[in-house]
N, C-alpha and C positions, 0 to 999 in steps of 0.2 A: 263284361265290357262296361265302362262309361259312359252316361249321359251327355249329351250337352244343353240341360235344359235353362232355359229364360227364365228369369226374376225381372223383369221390369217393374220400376213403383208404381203404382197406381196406375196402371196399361193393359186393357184386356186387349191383348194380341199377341199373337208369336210370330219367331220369324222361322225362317229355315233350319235355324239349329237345334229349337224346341220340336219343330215337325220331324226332323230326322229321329230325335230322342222318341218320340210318340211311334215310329216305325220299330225303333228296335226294342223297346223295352212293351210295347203291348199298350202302357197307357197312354186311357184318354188322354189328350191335349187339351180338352179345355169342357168347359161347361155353359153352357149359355142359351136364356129363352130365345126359338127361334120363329115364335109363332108368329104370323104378320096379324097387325091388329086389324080388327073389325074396320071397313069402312062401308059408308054407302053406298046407293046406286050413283052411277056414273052419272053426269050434268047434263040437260040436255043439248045445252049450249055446245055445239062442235069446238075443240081445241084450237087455235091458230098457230098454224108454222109457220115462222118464216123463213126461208132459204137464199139466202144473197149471195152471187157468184162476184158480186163487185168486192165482195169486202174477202180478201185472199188470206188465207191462214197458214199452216207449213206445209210443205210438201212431204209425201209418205218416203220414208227409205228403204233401200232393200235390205234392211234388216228389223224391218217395224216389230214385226210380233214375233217372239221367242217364248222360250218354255227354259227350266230348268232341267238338270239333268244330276243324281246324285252317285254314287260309286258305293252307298247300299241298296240301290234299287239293281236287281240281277238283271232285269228286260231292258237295263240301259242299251245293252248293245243287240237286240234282237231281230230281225227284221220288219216282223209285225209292227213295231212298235215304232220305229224308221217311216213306215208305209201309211201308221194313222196320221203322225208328224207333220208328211206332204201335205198328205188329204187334209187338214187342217191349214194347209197352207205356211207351218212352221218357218222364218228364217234366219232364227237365231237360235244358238242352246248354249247352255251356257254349264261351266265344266270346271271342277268335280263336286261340288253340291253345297252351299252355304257354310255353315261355320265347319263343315268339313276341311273347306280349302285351307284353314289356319291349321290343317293338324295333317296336312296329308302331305305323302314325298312322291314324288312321278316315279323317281326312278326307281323304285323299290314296289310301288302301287301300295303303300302301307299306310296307313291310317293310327296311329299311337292310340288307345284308349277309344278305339271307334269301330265298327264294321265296314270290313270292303267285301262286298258281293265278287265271286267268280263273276268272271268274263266282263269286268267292266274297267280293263286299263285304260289310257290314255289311245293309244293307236284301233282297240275296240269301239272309244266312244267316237274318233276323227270317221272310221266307217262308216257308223252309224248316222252323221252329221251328213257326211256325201251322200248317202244313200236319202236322207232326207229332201239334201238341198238348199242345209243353212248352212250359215256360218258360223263356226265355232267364237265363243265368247271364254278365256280362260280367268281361274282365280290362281295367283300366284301365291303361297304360304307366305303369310307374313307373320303370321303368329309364334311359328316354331319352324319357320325356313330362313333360306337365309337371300341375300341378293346373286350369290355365285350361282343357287340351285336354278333359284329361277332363269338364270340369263342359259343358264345349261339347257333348261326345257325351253325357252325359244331356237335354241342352235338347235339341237334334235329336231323340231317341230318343223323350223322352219330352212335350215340347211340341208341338214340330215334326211331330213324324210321330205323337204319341200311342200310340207302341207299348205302352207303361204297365212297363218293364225293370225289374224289382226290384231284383233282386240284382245288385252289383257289388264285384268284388275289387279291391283295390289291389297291383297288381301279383301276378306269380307267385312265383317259390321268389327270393327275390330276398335269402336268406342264401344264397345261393350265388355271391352276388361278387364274392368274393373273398377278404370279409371273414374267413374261417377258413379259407381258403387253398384250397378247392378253385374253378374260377372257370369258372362257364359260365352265369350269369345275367347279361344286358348291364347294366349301371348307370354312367350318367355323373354320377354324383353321386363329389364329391372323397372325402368322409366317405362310409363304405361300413358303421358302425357301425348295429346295431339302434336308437340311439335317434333318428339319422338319417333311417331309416324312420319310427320314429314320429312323430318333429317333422311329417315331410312327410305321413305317412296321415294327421294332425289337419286339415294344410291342405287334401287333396283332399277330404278330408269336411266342411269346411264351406263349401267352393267347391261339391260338388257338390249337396250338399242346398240349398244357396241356392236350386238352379236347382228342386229337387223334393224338400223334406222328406219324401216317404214312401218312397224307396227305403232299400236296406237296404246299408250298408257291409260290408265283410269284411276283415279284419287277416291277413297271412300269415304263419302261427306255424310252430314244426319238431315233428315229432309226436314223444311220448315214445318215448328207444330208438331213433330213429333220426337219422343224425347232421344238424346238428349238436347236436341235442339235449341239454340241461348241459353244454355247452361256456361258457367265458366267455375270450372272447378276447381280447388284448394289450389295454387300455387303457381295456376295456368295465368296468361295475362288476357286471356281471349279466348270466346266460345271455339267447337272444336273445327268449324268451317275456317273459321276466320284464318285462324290457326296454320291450319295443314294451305291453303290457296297462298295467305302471303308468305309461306316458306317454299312453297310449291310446280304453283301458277306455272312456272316457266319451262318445267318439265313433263307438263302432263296432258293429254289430249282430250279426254274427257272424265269427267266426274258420276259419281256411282251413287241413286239414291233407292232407297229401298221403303214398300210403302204398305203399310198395315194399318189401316186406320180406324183410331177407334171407335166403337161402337156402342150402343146400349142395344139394337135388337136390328133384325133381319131391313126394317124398314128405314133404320136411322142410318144404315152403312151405305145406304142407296142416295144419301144424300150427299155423301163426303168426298163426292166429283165434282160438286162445286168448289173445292176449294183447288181444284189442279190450276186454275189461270194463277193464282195468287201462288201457288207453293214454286210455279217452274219462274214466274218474275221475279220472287226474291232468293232463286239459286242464281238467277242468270246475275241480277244485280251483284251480288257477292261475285261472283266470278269479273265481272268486270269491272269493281274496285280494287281486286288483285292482280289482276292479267292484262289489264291496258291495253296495248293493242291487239295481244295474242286473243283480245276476250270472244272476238267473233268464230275462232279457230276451235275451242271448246266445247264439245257439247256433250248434253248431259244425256244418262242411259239410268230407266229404271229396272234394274236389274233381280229384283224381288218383287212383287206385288200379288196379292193374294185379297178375297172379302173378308175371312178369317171367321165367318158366320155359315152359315148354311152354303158351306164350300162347292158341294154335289149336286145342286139344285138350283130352280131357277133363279132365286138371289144371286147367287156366286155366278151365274150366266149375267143378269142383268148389269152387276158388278163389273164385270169382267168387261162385259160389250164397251158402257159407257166410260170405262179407267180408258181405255185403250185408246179410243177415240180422243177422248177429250186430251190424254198425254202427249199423243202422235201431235195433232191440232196444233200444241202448243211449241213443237219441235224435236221432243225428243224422240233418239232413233232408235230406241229399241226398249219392248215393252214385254218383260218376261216371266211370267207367270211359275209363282211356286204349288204347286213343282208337276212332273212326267206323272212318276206312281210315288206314294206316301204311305198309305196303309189307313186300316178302319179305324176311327177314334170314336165318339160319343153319337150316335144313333139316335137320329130327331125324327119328328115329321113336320116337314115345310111344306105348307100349303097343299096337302094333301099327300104330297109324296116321301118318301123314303129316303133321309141324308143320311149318310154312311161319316160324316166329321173328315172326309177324308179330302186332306190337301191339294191332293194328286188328280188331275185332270182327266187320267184314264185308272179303272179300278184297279187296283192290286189283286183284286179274289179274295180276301183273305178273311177272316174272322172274329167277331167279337161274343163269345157265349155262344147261342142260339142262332144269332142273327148273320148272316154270311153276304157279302157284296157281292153283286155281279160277276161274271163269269172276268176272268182274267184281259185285260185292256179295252174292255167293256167302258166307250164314250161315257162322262161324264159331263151334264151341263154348258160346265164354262169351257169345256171342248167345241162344242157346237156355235160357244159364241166366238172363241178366237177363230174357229171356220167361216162364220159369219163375215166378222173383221175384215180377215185374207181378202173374202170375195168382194165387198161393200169396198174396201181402201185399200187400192194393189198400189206398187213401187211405182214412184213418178208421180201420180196423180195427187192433186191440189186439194188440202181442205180448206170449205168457205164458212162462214159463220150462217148457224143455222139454230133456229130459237123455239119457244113458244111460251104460252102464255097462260098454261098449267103446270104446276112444280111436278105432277106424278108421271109428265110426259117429257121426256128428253129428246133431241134432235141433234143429229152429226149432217154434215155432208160435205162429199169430195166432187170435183169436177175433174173430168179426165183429158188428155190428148185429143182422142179424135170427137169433144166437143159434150160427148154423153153427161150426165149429172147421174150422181148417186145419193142417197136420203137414207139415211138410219134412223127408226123410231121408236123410241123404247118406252113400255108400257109400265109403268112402275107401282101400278093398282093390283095389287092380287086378287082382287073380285070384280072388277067391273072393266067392259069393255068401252073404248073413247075412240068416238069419231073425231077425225080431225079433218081440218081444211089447210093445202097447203098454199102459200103465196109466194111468188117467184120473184125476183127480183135481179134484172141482167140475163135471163132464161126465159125462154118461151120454149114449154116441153110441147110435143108432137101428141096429138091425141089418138086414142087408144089406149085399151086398159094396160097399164106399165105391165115389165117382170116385176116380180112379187119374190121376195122369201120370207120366212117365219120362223122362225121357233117359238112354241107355246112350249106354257108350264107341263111338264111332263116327257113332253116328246124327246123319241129317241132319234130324231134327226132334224135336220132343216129341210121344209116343203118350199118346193117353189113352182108360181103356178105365173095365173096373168090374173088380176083382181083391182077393182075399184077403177079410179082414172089416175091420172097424173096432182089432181087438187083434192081426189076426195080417198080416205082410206080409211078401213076398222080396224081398231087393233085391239086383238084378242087381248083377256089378263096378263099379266105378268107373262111380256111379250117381249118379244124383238122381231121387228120390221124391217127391210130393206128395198126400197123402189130402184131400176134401174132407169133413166129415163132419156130420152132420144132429144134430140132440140128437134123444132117443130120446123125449122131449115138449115139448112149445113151451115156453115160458117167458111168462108172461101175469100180470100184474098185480105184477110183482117191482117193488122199490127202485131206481131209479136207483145208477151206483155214487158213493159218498162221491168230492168235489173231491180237489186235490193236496193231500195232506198236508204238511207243514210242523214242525219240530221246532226246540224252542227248549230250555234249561234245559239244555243237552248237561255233561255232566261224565264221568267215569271210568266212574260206575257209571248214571246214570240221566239217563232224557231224556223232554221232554213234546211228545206227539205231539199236533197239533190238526190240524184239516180241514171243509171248507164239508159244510155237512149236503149228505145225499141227500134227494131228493123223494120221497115214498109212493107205490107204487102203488096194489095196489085196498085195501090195509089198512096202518095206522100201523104207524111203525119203531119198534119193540123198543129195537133197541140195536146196539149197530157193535163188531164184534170187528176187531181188530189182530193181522197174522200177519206174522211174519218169514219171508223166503224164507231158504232154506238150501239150497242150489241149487235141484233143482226142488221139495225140501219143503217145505211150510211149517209153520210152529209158533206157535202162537196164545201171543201175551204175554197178551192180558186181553181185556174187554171193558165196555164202556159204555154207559149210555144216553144219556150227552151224547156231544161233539163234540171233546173233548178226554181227553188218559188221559197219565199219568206211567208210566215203565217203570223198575223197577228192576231191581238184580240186573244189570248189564249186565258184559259183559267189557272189561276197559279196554284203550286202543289195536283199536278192533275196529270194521271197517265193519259199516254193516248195511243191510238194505232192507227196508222194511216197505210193506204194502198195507191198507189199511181195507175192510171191508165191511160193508154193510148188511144188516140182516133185521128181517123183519116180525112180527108180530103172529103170522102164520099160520105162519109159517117160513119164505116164500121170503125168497134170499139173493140180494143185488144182483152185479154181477160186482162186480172187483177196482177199487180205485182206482188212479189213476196213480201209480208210484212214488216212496217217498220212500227216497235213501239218506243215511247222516249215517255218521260214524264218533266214537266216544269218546274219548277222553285221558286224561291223567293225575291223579292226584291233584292236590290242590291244594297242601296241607300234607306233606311226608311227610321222614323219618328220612335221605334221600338224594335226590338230583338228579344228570337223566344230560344232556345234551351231544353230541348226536352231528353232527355238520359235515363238508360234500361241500367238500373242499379244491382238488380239480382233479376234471376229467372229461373222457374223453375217446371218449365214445357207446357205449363197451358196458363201459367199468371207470372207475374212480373211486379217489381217495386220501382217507380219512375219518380226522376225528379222533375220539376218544373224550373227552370230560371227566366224571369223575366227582367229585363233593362230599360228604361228610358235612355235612348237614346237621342229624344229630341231636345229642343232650348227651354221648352218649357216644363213647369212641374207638373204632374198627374197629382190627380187631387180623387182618388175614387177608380176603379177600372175594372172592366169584366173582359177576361179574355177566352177566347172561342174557337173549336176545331172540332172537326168533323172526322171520326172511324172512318178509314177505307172500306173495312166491312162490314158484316152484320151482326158476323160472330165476336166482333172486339166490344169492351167495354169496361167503367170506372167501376170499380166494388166500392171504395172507399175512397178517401184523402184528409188533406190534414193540413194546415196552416193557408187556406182559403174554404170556400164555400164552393161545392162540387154537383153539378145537378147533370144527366145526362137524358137528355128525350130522342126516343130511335138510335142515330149513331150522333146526333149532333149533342157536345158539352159542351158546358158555360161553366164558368169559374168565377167568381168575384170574390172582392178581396175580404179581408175581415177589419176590423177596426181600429187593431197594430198593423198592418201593411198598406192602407188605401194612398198613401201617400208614397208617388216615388217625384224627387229631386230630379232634374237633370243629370245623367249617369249614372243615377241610383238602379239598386238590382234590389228581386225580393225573388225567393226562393219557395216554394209550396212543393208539395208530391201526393202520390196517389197508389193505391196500388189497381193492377189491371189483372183484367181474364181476356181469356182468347178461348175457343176452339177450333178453331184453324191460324193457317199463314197468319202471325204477326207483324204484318205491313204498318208501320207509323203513319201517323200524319204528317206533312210536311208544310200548312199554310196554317196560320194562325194571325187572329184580331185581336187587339187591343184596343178597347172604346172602338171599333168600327176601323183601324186602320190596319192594315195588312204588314205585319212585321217581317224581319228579315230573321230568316230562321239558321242558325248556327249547328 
């Protein structure tokens, strides 16, 4: 049989395709130090949470947390394996198993150059999904199928058998064949170019909705930051997002990103949740540069996601808790972990314990030499944390921005229906325990010591007990935390919260927020105040008694997110509204114009030009021009035709002794090359001599 193993350049990660190969051919998948390095004792100084109910983030869907599911894994269709799924809270699976789905035929259950486990067809895996309680997520062959097959497996599915399938992807990582040179995605298609793909996602989506208008199509995009990601290769005229959305957009429901990020060791992968706000705001931007008004109708599913480090163990739990969270948070609906069972690969020890290299969430049993996994479906780690998840963030309930003020401590939290607040805290020290203090804001918790859940490093379950209070808690090493907690009076006769806000009039400096009134509770609304989050703070712009309000004074080039809320007559205050972000620009008019162009890329640096113009009446005689990294991970290596300096994320540019002089309408041109390790988000405000240009 066939491998389908990964070559990515310079990417220590695998996805699905490599982990299947590691299943059937026996080898390791990968190598790599997993030892967390030494730290000190813990500070004495307690940690500060902040928890804000004012500042509203997404709401959870009932398809939050999913798992994969493969057709060489034989316990696909078991019962057992069905039953750990619930208990996990499982409500997504996703079907027939990553770059499997480019090489497999439903109707036949055959896999070309692959293995198919007995008892794991298509109407076996739909059982299984029922008996779980998710909902099925399908990959359609794009690779070596065609658009008749697929629209034939929604008829079966969905006429035939009535199973009611939603969701369906068009194919899996399938920029991965070749087309930029790394090649382990099967595609017998001669043209291997992204608009290739799009041409062809147009035609299975209107083959397959012929068969059933209400399912929901899915486009396979490359997530920002990871490769191939702003690449644009030999012949293409545009990266391969770009690409597939403006041929696309119009046909397709949601978008498909899959996320393996890279790492140097067990402690650095713990870090690369920071970049989910940045990676899901430049899919969403992309999508609504293409989709217009369709853009709000779109959303996006990470349908891969793995630590790819110490899989089996508390990293790959810590991992897993905070992807999940932090993804949900930012909207998308369905977050699904590769994979069910995978099989043994390279055999570490992480912080005391015994990792098996294994993908797969519950053990396979299976063997390497001497050394042998757990008893067959035997909980693994990042089991315990997608359990965790379930219980911390059920369907419906609200996440609010929730902070703190140590990088090794992380913090989630949701707000529910009947008023409760939920707190996740994750311990990211493998040797030292940290007290923290929590601070509330919009909540007043009930006193008495909260519920409690836990998982420590090691444990083969989550304890849940009653411990600490509501502001004070210990969190074991390399932990995960969950408080449930009561408000300290009910909440009775309040405001419904204000609809999805919506912002129009966007310029440099000011923007007009509008949104669907709230309904009154036991007494008429007042008026609706507008707070900007600032991480977990918030800051009231103004407020109103209608429905609408204009914001000035804004910073130009500057994201923002805002929440509306209601109050009453009496003073209660409704919760948050659902998020709105927008970000600002440039002037319209102004004295100079900047230019700034990604001239190559190649997934973590870039070759950028710079153009700058006088546009005013007068000549420049001399000029330093100035812009500020959105992040932390962006930055200038080099440049060339000015003088380049960067301190933190802020760079200065000045000219050199052939360019200080620009005429009236005069342009001068400089470039730079950049690095990144995450989201490559641009700048969008730039100074010249001190005046703020109009950005092109």
């Amino acid at each position: 049989m066939s491998t389908l193993r990964i070559a990515r350049p310079a990417i220590a990660f695998l996805t699905g395709a490599a982990v299947a190969a590691q299943v059937l051919t026996g080898v390791p998948a990968a190598t790599a130090d997993t030892t967390p390095p030494e730290t000190g004792p813990s500070e004495t100084a307690p940690v500060t949470v902040t928890v804000n109910t004012r500042a509203g983030l997404a709401a959870v869907s009932d398809t939050a947390v999913g798992t994969n599911h493969a057709i060489w894994d034989g316990n696909l269709g078991t019962n057992e394996t069905a039953d750990l799924l619930k208990a996990a809270g499982v409500k997504m699976l996703r079907y027939p198993g990553g770059s499997y789905a480019d090489i497999y035929h439903w109707k036949t259950h055959t896999a070309p150059g692959g293995y198919v486990a007995p008892g794991t067809d298509f109407d076996t895996f739909i059982s299984g999904a029922e008996r779980t309680g998710a909902q099925p997520i399908i990959i359609a062959n794009y690779g070596t199928g065609t658009a008749q097959e697929a629209a034939d497996w929604v008829e079966y599915a969905n006429v035939t058998k009535k199973y009611g399938v939603k969701f369906w992807e068009i194919g899996n990582e399938n920029y991965g064949n070749g087309h930029y040179g790394a090649d382990w995605e099967a595609d017998d298609h001669a043209d291997k170019s992204p608009a290739e793909y799009a041409r062809n996602l147009v035609e299975y989506s209107d083959a397959m909705k012929a068969v059933d208008p209400t399912i929901k199509i899915g486009a396979v995009l490359t997530t920002p930051a990871n490769w191939p990601d702003g690449i644009v290769a030999e012949g293409d005229q545009a990266t391969w997002n770009d690409t597939v959305l403006s041929m696309a957009a119009s046909k397709i429901d949601f978008v498909i990103l899959h996320w393996y990020p890279p790492y140097n060791d067990a402690a650095d992968v713990l870090t690369k949740t920071a970049h989910i706000p940045d990676m899901i705001y430049m899919v969403r931007r992309q999508i609504a540069e293409h989709a217009g008004a369709r853009a709000g109708d779109i959303g996006i599913a990470v349908t891969e996601i793995n630590s790819g480090i110490a899989p089996n163990t508390q990293p790959g739990a810590l991992f897993a808790a905070d992807a999940y969270a932090g993804l949900l948070e930012q909207g998308v609906f369905t977050v699904d972990w590769w994979n069910v069972h995978n099989g043994i690969g390279t055999v570490t020890t992480v912080a005391g314990q015994t990792d098996y290299g294994d993908f797969g969430m519950l053990s396979s049993g299976g063997c390497s030499g001497d050394t042998c996994e757990p008893p067959l479906n035997t909980p693994f780690a990042p089991y315990h944390a997608l359990a965790m998840i379930s219980s911390f963030a059920r369907p419906g309930d609200r996440f609010v921005r929730a902070a703190t003020d140590e990088p090794l401590v992380a913090a989630h939290a949701v707000r529910r229906a009947d008023g409760d607040l939920s707190v996740l805290l994750i311990n990211r020290d493998p040797d030292a325990e940290h007290q923290v203090e929590i601070d509330y804001q919009g909540f007043t918790p009930a006193g008495g010591a909260p519920t409690v859940q836990t998982l420590t490093n090691g444990a083969t379950s989550i304890s849940t007990g009653q411990a600490g209070t509501a502001t004070t808690q210990t969190l074991p090493p390399y932990s995960l935390t969950t408080l449930v907690l009561h408000p300290a009076t009910a909440a009775t006769g309040a405001p419904t919260a204000p609809g999805q806000p919506a912002a129009s009039g966007v310029t440099d400096k000011t923007a007009t927020i509008s949104w669907p009134a709230a309904q009154p509770g036991a007494s008429p609304i007042a008026k609706y105040e507008i707070h900007r989050q600032n991480g977990a703070v918030t800051e009231q712009f103004g407020e109103t008694a209608g429905t609408s309000f204009t914001v000035r004074n804004l910073v130009p080039g500057t994201r923002y997110t805002v929440n509306v809320i209601a109050r009453d007559t009496a003073g209660r205050i409704s919760w948050a509204s659902p998020p709105l972000t927008f970000a600002t620009g440039s002037p319209d008019t102004s004295s100079c114009s900047v230019r700034l162009t990604d001239t190559s890329d190649w997934g973590n640096g870039f070759v950028a030009t710079v153009d700058v113009t006088n546009t005013g009446t007068a000549a420049i005689d001399g000029w330093t021009l100035h812009f500020t990294w959105p992040t932390a991970w962006q930055s200038v290596s080099s440049g060339w035709s000015a003088n380049w300096t960067q301190t933190g994320t802020s760079v200065t540019v000045t000219n050199t002794p052939d360019n200080g002089t620009l005429a009236p309408g005069a342009s001068t041109s400089m470039g730079f090359v950049g690095a990144y390790s995450g989201p490559n988000v641009f700048p969008t405000a730039f100074t010249l001599n001190g005046t703020l240009c109009t950005t092109q």
